[in-house]
N, C-alpha and C positions, 0 to 999 in steps of 0.2 A: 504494500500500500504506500502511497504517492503520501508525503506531507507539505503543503504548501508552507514557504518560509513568510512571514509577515512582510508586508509593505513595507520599506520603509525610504519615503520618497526622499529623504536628505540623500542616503546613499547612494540610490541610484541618480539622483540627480548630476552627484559628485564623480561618480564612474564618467557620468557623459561628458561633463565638460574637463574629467580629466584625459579622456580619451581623443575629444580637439584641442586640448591642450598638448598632448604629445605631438598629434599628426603636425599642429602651426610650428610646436618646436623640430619636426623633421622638416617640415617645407623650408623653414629660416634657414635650416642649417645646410640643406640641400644645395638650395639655389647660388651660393657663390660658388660651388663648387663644379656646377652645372654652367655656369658663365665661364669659369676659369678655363674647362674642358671646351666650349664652343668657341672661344677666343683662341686658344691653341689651335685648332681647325682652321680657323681665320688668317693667323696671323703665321701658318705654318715656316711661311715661306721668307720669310723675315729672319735676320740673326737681331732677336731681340727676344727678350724674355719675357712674358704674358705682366707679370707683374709692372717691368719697367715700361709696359704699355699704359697700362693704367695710370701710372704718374704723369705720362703723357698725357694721355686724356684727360688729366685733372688740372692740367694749364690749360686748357679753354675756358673762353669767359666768355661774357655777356659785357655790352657799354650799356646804360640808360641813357634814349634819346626821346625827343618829342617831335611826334610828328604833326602835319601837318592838322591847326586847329586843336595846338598844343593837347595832342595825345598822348601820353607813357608807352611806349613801347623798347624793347629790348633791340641791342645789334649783336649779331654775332658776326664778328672780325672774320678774316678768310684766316683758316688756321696755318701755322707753319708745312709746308713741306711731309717733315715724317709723321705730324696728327693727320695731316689730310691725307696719306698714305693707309694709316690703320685705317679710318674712317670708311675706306675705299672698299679695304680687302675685306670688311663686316659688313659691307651692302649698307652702310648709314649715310643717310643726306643731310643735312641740318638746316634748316631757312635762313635766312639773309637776315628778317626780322619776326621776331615774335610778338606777338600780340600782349595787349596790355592785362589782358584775365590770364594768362602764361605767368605774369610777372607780379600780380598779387598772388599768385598758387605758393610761387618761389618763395616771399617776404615769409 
């Protein structure tokens, strides 16, 4: 004979969101690793190391400028040489300018 164990919604409650609480801490953990590995694809062909890519890409910038009928919007600069090289070999395009709802996301 079957015994039903009592309800007890705390627990199961706590089971559930301990359970998306694992899978978001797998997904967090995943995904840089999963970029690292599609950038090494990307960038195979390169004598440059995935990480010293990144550095790279982390000197692009943004100017604030105003556009016409003093609007906020963003520039982005033409990038050096070896960023607009990575940028290439990862299929990314970057706009000339971004839009001013872009630029309150960023703040």
């Amino acid at each position: 004979m079957r015994s039903a164990r009592p309800v007890n919604w705390n627990y199961d409650l706590f089971m559930c969101e301990n359970k998306i609480a694992r899978a978001d801490m797998f997904s967090l953990c995943c995904y840089p690793y999963l970029l690292i590995k599609k950038l090494r694809e990307y960038w195979g062909t390169l004598d440059m190391p995935v990480e010293e890519g990144i550095e790279l890409l982390e000197t692009l910038c943004t100017v604030d400028v105003q556009l016409d009928g003093n609007i906020p919007a963003l520039y982005v600069p033409k990038p050096r040489k070896e960023l607009e090289q990575l940028l290439t070999l990862a299929n990314i395009s970057i706009p000339e300018i971004l839009s001013s709802k872009i630029k309150s996301k960023l703040n």
